[in-house]
C-alpha positions in Angstrom: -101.5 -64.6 -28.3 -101.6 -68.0 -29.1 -104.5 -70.4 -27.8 -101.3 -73.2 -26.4 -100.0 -70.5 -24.7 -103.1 -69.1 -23.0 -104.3 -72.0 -21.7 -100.5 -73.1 -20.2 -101.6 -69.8 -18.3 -105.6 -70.7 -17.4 -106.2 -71.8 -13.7 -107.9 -75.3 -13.1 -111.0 -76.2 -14.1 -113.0 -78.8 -12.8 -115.9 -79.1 -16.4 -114.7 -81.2 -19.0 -116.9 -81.3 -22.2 -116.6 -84.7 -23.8 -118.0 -84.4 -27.1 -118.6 -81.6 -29.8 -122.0 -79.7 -28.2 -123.6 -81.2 -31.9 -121.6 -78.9 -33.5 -120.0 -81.5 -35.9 -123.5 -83.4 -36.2 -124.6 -82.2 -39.5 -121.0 -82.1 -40.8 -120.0 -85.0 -43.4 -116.5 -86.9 -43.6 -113.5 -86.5 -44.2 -114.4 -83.1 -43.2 -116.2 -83.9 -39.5 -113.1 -86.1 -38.5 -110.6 -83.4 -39.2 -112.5 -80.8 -37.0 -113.4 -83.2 -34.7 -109.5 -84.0 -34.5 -108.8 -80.2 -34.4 -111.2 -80.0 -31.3 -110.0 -82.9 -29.6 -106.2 -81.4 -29.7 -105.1 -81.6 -26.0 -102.9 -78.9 -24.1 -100.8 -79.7 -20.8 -101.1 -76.7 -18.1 -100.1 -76.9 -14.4 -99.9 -80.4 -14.5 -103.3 -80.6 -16.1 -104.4 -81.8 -19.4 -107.6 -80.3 -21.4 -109.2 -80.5 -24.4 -110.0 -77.6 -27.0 -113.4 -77.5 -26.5 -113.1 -77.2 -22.6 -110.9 -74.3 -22.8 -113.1 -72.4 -25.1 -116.3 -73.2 -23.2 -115.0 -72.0 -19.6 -113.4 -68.3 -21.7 -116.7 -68.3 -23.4 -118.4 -68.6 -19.8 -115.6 -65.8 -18.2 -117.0 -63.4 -20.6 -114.9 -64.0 -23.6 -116.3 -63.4 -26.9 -115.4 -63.7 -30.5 -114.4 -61.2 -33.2 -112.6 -61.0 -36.2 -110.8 -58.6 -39.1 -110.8 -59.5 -42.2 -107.5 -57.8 -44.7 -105.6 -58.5 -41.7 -101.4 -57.5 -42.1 -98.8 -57.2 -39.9 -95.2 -56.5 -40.1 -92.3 -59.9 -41.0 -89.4 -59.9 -38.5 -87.3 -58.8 -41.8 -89.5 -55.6 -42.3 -92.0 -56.9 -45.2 -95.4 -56.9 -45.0 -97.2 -60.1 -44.6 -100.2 -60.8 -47.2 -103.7 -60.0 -46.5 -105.6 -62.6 -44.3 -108.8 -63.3 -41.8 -107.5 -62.6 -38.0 -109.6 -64.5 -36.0 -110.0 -63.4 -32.1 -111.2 -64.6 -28.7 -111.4 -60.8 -27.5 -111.0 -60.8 -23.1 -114.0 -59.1 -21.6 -112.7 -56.2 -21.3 -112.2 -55.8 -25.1 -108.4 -54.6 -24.9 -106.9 -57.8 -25.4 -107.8 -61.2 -27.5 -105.4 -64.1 -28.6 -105.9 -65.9 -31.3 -108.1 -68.3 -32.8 -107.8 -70.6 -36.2 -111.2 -70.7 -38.1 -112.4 -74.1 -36.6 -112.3 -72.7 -33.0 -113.9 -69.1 -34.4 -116.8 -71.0 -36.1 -117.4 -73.5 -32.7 -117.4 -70.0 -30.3 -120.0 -68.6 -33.0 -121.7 -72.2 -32.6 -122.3 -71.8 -29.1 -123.4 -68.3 -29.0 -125.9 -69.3 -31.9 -127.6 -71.9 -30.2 -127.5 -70.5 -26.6 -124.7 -73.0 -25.3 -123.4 -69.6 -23.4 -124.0 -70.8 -19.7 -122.5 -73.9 -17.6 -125.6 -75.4 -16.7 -126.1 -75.4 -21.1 -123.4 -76.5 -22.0 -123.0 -79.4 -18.9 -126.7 -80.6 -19.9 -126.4 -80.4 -23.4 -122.7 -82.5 -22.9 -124.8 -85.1 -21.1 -127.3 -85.7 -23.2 -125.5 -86.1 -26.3 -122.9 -88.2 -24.2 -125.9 -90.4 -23.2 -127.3 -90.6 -26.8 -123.8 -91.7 -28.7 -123.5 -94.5 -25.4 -127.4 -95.9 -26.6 -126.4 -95.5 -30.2 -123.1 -97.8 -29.6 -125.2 -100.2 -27.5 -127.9 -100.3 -29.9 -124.7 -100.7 -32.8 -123.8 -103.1 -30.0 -126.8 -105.4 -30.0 -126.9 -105.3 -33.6 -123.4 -106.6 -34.3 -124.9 -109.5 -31.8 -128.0 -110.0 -33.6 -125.8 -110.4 -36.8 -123.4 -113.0 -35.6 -126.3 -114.6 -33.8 -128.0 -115.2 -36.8 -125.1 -116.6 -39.3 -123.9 -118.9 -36.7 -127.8 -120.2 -36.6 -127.7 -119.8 -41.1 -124.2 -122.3 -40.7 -126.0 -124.4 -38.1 -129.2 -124.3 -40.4 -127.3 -125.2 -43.3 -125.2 -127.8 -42.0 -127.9 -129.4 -40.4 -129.9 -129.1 -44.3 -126.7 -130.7 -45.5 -127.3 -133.5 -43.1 -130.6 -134.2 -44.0 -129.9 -134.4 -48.0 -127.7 -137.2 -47.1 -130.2 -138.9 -44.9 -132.7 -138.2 -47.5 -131.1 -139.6 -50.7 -131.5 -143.2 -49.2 -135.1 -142.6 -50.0 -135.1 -141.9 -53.4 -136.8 -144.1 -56.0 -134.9 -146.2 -58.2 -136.3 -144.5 -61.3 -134.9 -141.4 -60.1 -131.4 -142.9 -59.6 -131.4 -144.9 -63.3 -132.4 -141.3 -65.0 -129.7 -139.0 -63.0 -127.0 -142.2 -63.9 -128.0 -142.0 -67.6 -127.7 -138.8 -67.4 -124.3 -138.1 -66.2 -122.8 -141.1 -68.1 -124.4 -139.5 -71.1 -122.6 -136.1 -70.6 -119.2 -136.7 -68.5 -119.0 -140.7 -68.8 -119.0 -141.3 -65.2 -121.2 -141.7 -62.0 -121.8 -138.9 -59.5 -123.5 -139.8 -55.8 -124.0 -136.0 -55.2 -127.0 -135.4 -58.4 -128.8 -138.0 -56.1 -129.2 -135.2 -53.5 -130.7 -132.9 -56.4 -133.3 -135.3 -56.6 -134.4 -134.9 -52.5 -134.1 -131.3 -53.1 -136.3 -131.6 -56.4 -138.6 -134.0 -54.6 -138.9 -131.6 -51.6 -139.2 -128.4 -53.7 -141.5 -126.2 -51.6 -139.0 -126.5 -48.7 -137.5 -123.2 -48.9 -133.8 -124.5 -48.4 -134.3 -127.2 -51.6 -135.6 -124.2 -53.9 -132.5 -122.2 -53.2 -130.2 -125.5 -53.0 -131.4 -126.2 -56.5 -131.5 -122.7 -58.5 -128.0 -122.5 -57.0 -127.1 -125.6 -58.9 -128.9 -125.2 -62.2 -126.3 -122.3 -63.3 -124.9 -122.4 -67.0 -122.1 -124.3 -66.8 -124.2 -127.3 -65.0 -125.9 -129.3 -68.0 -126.3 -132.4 -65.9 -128.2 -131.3 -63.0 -130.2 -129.2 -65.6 -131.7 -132.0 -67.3 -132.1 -133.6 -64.0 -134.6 -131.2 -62.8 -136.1 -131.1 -66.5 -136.7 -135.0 -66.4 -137.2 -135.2 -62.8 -140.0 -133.0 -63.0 -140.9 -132.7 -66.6 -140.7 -129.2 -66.8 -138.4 -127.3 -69.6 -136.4 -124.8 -68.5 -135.6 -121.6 -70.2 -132.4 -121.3 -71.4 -130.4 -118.3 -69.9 -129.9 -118.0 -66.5 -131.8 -114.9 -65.4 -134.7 -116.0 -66.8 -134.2 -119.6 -65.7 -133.7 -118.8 -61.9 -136.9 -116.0 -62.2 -139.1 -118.9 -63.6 -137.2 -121.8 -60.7 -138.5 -118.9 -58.3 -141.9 -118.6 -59.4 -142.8 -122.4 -59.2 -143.8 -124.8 -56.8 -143.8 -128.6 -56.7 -147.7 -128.6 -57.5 -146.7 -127.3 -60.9 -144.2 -130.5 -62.2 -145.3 -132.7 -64.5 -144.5 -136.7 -64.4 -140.8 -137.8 -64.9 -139.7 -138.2 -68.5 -136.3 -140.6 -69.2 -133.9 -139.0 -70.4 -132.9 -139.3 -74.5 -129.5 -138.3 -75.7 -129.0 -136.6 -78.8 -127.5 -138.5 -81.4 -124.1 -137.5 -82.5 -123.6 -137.1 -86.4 -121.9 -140.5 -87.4 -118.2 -139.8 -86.7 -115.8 -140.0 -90.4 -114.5 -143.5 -90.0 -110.5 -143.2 -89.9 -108.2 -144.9 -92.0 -105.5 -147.3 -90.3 -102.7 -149.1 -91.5 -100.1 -151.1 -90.3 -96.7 -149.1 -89.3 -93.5 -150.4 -87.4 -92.0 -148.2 -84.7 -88.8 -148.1 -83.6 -88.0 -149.2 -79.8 -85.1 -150.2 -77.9 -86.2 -153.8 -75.7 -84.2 -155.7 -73.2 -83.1 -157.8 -76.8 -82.3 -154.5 -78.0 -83.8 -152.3 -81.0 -85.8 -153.7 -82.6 -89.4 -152.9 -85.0 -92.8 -153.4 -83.3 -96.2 -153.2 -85.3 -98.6 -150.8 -84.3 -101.8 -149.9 -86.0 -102.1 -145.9 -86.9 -103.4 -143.2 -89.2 -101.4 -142.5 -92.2 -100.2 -139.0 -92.6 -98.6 -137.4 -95.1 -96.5 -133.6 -94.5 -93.8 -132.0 -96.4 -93.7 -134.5 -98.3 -93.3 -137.4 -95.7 -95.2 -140.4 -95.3 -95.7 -140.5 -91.4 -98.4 -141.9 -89.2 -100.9 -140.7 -86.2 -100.8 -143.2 -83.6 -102.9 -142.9 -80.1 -101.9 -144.5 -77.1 -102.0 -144.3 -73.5 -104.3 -141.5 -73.1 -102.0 -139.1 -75.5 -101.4 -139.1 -79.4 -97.9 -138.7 -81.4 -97.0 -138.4 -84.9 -94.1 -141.0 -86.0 -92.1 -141.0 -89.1 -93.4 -144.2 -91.3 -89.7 -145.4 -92.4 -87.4 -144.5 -89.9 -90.0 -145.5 -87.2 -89.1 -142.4 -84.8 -91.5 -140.1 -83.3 -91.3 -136.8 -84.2 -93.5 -135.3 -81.5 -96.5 -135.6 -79.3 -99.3 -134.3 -77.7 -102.9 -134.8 -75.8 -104.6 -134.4 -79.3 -104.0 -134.8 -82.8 -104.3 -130.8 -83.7 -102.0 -130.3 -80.8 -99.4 -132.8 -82.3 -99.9 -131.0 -86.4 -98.9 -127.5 -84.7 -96.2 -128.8 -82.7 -95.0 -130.5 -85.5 -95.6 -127.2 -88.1 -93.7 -125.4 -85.3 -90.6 -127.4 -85.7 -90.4 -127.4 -89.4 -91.0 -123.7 -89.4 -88.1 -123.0 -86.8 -85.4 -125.0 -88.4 -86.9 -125.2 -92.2 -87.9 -127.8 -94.8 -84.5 -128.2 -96.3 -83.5 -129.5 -92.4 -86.1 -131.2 -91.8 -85.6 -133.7 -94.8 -82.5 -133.6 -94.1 -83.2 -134.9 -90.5 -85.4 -137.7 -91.5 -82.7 -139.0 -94.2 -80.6 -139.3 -91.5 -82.7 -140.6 -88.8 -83.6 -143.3 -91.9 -80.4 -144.0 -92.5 -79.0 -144.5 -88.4 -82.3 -146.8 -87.9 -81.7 -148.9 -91.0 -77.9 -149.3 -89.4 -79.2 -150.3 -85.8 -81.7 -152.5 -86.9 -82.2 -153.3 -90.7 -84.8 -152.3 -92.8 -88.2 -151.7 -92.1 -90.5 -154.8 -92.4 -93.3 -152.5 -94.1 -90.6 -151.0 -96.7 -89.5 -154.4 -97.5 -89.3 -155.7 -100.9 -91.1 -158.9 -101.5 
């Protein structure tokens, strides 16, 4: 017989075990959640609902007991035999009948035989206790989640409050400290930043253990400013990876920096000096088209004589005679490929072709080039 059906059939019962008797204590996951599950599957019976475990404790305490065949066969409803398997029993007292039980069930019977759990009073106490210990665990769990949120709400309040402060602060700073930081950052990005000034209360105020992590935080590879900050600042040279530059920021205190050096850019290599000529572009006015000097690079391509001209923050390439830009870009590698890129998709043959004819229509619109004039 089936357990669903016995119980439909078991009279009321007034225990109710609430948790597992630590059977499932020293079992891991996934596997403790599935027999937990299987254990926790609920059957309805005169109106009543109860639990797996219940119903096996109370037979267990009737005088049922647990038995199994192994090679176990029996007869299909179309005359074949059925394969081999384990029959697992909950044998009545008596011994002349049992229904039956899937391994789970067998192995928690076995459990409470094992360990004694084969009387009410057992099984009630030992339900209590571990009922009471899971409700300290959660409290404790509880408390903890508590003594977490408790304590980032103070680390935001901490560091909003630190934030504060290094705003306050940087009013104090000495002037020598503000003309280095300046350099500085003019030096490497060509522009002022307010915020390296709070580096330098953090620098200033190193053994405060908020300003120590504040500033290995900052010094991070891709931060050269606020790394020669702290190196002129303090006078100190800092190794050059990061790993080994946040051990050594660790390791130091403010008794070890040195007085403030200035700082000294390197000096560029002396930049080719470029070649500029006067060309004439092409550009329709309110007076209509007409050809406006501009200074630019020569450059010469297929065979073309063009020019490299920069101007409002971008650069184009322009051909010389027919004064018409050919293409454009933010720099002048950009404006070569882009310009490669439409020879190569329409060929030389068209491209000369292209700039006869743009020649040609200019010369029409607006006569001949001043700088291709005969004189």
């Amino acid at each position: 017989m089936l357990l669903a059906f016995i119980i439909e059939k078991m009279e009321d019962c007034i225990m109710e075990i609430k948790r597992y008797l630590g059977f499932t204590d020293g079992i891991k996951e996934p596997r403790k959640t599935k027999i937990e599950s299987e254990l926790d599957r609920l059957y309805r019976y005169n109106g009543n609902i109860y639990n797996a475990t219940t119903f096996l404790c109370v037979k267990l305490l009737e005088g049922c007991y647990p038995d199994k065949e192994e090679n176990y066969q029996y007869y299909k409803r179309n005359g074949e035999l059925s394969k081999p398997k384990t029959l697992y029993m909950y044998m009545n007292p008596d011994g002349k009948q049992y229904f039956e039980l899937n391994k789970t069930q067998y192995d928690f019977v076995c459990y409470l035989l094992e360990n004694g759990l084969n009387t009410e009073e057992s099984i009630v106490t030992y339900d209590k206790t571990d009922i009471e210990c899971m409700e300290a665990i959660k409290q404790a769990e509880q408390e903890e989640i508590a003594r977490q949120e408790a304590e980032e709400q103070r680390k935001v309040e901490e560091k909003e409050n630190f934030r504060i402060w290094m705003h306050n602060e940087v009013e104090k700073i000495p002037d020598f400290q503000r003309e280095i930081i300046d350099s500085i950052f003019f030096a490497i990005y060509g522009q002022e930043n307010a915020w390296n000034y709070s580096l330098a209360v953090c620098i200033n105020n190193y053994n405060n253990l908020l300003c120590k992590e504040e500033v290995i935080a900052r010094l991070h590879n891709d931060n050269k400013a606020s790394i020669k900050i702290f190196e002129c600042l303090t006078g100190l040279k800092l190794p050059k990876g990061y790993k080994e530059r946040k051990a050594y920021l660790e390791s130091i205190s403010v008794s070890d920096f040195k007085e403030a050096v200035d700082y000294k850019p390197r000096k560029k290599r002396e930049e080719k000096e470029i070649q500029t000529e006067e060309f004439y572009i092409n550009e329709r006015t309110p007076e209509g088209q007409k050809w406006t000097k501009v200074i630019a690079e020569p450059f010469t391509k297929y065979g073309v004589d063009m020019f490299i001209r920069y101007n409002n923050g971008s650069f184009s390439i322009s051909l010389a005679e027919a004064g018409m830009k050919v293409c454009d870009g933010k720099t002048k590698t950009e404006c070569i490929d882009k310009l490669k890129k439409f020879v190569d998709d329409r060929g030389k043959e068209t491209f000369l072709q292209i700039v006869k004819d743009a020649t040609e229509k200019m010369y029409k619109a607006t006569g001949i080039n001043p700088r291709y004039e005969v004189t």
